[in-house]
N, C-alpha and C positions, 0 to 999 in steps of 0.2 A: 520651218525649222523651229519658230519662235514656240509656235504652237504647241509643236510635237515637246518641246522642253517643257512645256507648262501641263501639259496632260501625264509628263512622267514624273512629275511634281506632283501635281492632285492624284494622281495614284501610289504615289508611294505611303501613302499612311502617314501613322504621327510617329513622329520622329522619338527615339530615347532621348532623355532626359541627359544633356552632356554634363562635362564632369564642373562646370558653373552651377547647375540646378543642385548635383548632387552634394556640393561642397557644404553650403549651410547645414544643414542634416544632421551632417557625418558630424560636426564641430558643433553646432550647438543646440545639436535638438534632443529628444525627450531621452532616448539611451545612450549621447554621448554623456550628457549630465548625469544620469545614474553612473554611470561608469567613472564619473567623476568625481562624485559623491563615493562610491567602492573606494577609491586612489587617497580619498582624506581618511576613509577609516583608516584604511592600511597604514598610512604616514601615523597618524593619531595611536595607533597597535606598536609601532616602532621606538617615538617617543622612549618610554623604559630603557628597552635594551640601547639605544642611542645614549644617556644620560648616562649606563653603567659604563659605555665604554668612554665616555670624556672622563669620567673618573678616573678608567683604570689607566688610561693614558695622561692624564694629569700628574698620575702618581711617576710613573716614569719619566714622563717632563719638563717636572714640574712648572708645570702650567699655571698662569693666574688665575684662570678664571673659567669656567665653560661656555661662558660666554663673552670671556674677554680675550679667549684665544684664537689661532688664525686659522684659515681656512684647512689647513694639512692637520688640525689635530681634527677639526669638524667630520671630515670625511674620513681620516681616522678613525673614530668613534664608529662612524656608521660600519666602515667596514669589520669592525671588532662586533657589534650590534650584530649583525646577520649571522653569523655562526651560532650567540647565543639564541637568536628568533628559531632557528633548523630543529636546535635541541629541543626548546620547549613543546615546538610542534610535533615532537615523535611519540607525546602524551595521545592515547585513543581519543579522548572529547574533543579535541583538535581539528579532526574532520568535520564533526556534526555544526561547530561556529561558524568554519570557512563553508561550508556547504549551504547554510541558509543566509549569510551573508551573499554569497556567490548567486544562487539561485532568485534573491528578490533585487542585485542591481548590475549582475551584469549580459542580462537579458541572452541569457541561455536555456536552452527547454530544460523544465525541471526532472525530466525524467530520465537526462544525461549523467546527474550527479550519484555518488552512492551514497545509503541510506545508511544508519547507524557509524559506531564509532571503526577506529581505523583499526584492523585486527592483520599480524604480517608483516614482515619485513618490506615487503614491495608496497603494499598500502600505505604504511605508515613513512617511505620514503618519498613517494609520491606526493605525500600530505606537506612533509617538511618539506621540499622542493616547491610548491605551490604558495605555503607561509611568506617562506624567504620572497618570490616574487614578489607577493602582493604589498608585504611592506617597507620591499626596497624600491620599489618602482614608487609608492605610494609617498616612502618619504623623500623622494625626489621633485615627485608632481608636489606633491604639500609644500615645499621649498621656496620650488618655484612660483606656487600660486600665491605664497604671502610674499615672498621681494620682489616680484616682477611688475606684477601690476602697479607698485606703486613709481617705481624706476620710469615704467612706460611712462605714464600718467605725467611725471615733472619732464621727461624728457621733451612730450608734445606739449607741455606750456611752458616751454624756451623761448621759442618764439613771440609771447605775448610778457615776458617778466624779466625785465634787464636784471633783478636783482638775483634772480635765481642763475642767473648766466655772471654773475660777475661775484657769485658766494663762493669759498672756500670748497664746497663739494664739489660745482659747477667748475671749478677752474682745477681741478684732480679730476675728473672724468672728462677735462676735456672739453666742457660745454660753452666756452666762452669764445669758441672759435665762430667766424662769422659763419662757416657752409651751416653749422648748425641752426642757425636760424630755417634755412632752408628743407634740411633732412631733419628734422625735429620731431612733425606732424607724422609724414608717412615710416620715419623709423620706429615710432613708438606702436604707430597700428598694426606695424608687421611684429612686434615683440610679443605683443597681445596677443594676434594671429599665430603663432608659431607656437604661444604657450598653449591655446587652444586646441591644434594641431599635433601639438604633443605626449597633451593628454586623455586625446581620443585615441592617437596610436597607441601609448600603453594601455589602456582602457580594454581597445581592441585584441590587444596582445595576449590579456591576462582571458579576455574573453572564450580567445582560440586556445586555450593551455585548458582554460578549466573542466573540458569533458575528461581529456587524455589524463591529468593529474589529479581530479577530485572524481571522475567516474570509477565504476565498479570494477571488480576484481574479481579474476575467476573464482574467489572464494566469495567475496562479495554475490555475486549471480549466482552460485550454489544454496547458500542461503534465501536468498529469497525466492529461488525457485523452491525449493521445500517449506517458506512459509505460504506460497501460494497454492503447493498441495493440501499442507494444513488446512488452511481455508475452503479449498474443495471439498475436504473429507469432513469438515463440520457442517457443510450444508448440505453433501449428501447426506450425512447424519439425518441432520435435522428432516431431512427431502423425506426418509425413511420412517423417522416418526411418524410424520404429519401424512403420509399416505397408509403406513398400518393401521394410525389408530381413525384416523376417517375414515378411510375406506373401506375399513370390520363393520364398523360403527354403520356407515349406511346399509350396507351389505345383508345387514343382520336384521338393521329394524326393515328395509324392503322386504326381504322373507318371512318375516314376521307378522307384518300389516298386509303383506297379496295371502297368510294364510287364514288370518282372520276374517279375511274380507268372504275370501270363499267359502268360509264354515258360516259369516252370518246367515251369506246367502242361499243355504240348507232350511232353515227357518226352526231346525230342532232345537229344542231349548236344552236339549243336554248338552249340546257344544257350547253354551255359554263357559264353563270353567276353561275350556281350551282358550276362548276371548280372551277370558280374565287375564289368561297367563301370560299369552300373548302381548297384551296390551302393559303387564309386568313386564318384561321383558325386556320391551323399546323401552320406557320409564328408565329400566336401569344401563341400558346401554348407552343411553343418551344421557344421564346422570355420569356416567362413568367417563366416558365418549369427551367430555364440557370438562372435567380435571383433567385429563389428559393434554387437553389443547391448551387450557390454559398452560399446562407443566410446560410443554414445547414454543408456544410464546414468551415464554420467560425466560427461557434459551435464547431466543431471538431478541427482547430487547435489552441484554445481557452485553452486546456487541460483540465483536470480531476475537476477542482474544477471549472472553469470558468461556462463549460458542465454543472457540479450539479446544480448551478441555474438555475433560471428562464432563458428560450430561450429569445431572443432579440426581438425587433417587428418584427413579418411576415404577410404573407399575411392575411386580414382580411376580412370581409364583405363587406366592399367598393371597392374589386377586385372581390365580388361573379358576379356582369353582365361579366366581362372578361372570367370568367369561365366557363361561362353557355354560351356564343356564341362559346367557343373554342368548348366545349361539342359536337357544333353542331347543326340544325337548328328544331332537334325534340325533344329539350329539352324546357320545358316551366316554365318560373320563375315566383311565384307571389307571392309578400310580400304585410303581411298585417302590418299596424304600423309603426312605425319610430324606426330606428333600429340605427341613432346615438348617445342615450344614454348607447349601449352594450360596458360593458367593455374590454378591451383590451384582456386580456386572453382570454376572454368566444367567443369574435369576431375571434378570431385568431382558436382557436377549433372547432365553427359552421362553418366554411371554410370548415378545412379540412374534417369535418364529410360530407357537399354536395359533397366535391370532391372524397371520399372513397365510397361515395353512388355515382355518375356519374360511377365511373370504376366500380365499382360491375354490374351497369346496361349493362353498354358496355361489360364487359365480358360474361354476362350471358343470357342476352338477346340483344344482339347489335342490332342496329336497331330498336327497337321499340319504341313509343313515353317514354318520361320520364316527368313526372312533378314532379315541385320542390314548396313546400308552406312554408315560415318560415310567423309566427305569433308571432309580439313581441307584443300584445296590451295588453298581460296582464303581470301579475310578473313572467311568465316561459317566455324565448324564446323556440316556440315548432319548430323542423325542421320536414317535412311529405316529403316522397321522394315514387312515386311510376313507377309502369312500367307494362306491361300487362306481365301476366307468360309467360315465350318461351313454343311452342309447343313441343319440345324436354327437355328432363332433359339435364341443363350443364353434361360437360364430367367433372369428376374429374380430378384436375390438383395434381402431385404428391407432391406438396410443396405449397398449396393454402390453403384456410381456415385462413389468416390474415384478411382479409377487416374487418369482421364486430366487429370481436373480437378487431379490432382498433379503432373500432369506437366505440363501448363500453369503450376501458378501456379512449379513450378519453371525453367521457361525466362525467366518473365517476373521470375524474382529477377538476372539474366543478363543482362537484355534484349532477349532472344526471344523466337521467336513457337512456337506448334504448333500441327498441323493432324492431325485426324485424322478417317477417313472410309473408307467403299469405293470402289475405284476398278478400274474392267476386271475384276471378278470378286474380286480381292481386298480385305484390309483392310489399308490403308498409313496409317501415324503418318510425319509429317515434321514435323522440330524445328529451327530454323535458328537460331544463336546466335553472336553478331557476338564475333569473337577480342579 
């Protein structure tokens, strides 16, 4: 039997930690002290409003002193203090203090709390609800942390000082009684103990209030669900630059250098000006290609909120002939209308839209002629971009399928539409964007 008790011992495992282990911790380890250190600011935040109301209470009773008076005006005061603390708190900046004070001491996840100021009758009452806590609880524990300890402290050296046991205080508290000798030591360490105890539990208190009364609001969450759109839609932005103008950019000079290459290796010297041109070409695409990136780098270390705006000036229609030679000498431009009244954004979009339409041609059908037609004569600018079908279907690329869906979400930041498809033997994009 002995045995069998000692084998269901060694298998039971280790044991939880019972509530002796657990008790140090909770009372005076590294988050009950933060929580402790919260309960002094708070008491420290009340101070003011405590000092207007011994005032105001002085005046009606008439009182000597605020600190010559008795205990019913002190907690008087406080109580008169908290109504004022509610109001002050129902200012919007109110939240943002309690919230980073909240956040670095009393060891709640930081991403319970709501962010910015308090906007709303429910937020803003939440907030004053949370106020009034933190610095009525606070100047309670504050209180007690400056008379107690010292109260403890002469209570446990009774026993070692006849003189303090036979003083004027000592004989008003009582202390001159013989049991006190006795209960001196362990009454003074459970005063300590219970202050301790005290202000872990309000600690703890303010801790379990502070998601429900400093967390966000359905308005609260509205908001930042729309600034986290924001922030998507400026790195897709950005996504959209930085793969237009790279990947025209390669696109262009690879067709450009496999055409060269081919014609060196003809060995006819009358294809030298094709080189030449050629080799012009990459020069300016790559020229061109290197502002670009920098402009969109400059976006990026701009940061987050710079980024969410509007991008800066980039390249517009007035760069569309630089574009269409770098393209290449079978690409053919022709505008109808005068295209200096096109606004800035809409000019800057109809760019990228020919240059998203140039690489999709070159990828998919490289080589073939391309034409290009923008028509501003009326209230759309319309872009037409076409290309004869390749003989072959493209090979699927395992990560392709951006160009056009770019080029759509780009007309629909404009509010146009695009269409693209084959039509009569060719592949035509048409993009129509209201001036």
């Amino acid at each position: 039997m002995a045995s069998d008790d000692n084998a269901a011992r060694r298998g039971a495992g280790p044991r939880e930690p019972g509530l002796i282990h657990k008790t140090p911790p909770a009372l005076f380890g590294q988050r009950a002290r933060l929580r402790w250190v919260h309960l002094i600011l708070g008491g420290a935040l009340f101070m003011p409003y405590w000092l207007v109301g011994t005032v105001v209470l002085g005046v009606f009773l008439d009182s000597p002193g605020m600190f010559a008076s008795s205990l019913t005006v002190q907690f008087g005061a406080y109580a008169v203090g908290l109504p004022l603390a509610a109001v002050t708190a129902l200012f919007p900046l109110a939240r943002p203090m309690s919230v980073a004070v909240a956040r670095a001491l009393c060891g709640v996840a930081a991403d319970r709390f709501a962010d910015g100021p308090a906007r709303g009758r429910d937020a803003k009452a939440r907030t004053a609800g949370w106020f009034v806590l933190h610095v009525g609880a606070g100047a309670l524990v504050s209180g007690a942390s400056l008379a107690l300890p010292p109260f403890a402290v002469s209570v446990m050296a009774l026993p070692f000082s006849s003189a303090l046991r036979e003083s004027e205080l000592g004989r008003y508290w009582g202390l001159d009684r013989d049991w006190w000798v006795w209960a001196a030591l362990p009454a003074g360490l459970l005063m300590l103990l219970a202050l301790a105890a005290g202000a872990a539990a309000a600690g703890a208190l303010l801790a379990g209030l502070a998601p429900r009364l400093l967390g966000p609001s359905p308005a609260d969450r509205l908001v930042a669900a729309e600034r986290r759109a924001a922030e998507a839609e400026s790195r897709n932005r950005l996504a959209r630059e930085l793969h237009d103008s790279v990947g025209h950019a390669l696109s262009a000079v690879t067709l450009q250098a496999g055409a060269a290459r081919r014609v060196l290796g003809t060995g006819d010297p009358a294809d030298l000006d094709f080189v030449r041109e050629a080799l012009t070409a990459i020069e300016e695409t790559t020229r061109r290609t290197v502002g670009e990136l920098d402009w969109v780098l400059g976006l990026l270390r701009q940061g987050e909120e710079a980024a969410g705006a509007a991008p800066g000036p980039g390249p517009g229609l007035d760069a569309l002939d630089a574009l269409v030679r770098g393209a290449g000498p079978r690409v053919a431009l022709t505008v109808y209308g005068v295209l200096d009244p096109v606004p800035e954004a809409l000019s800057r979009e109809a760019y990228r839209i020919v240059q998203e339409g140039l690489t999709n041609a070159a990828r998919h059908a490289g080589g073939t002629p391309v034409t290009v037609r923008l028509d501003a004569r009326t209230e759309e600018l319309e872009i037409t971009m076409e290309n004869p079908l390749p003989e072959r279907p493209p090979v699927a690329r395992p990560h392709g399928g951006r160009g056009l869906r770019g080029i759509g979400e780009r007309a629909g930041l404009v509010g146009g539409t695009a269409e693209a498809g084959p039509v009569d033997g060719v592949w035509r994009l048409t993009v129509r964007i209201p001036r």
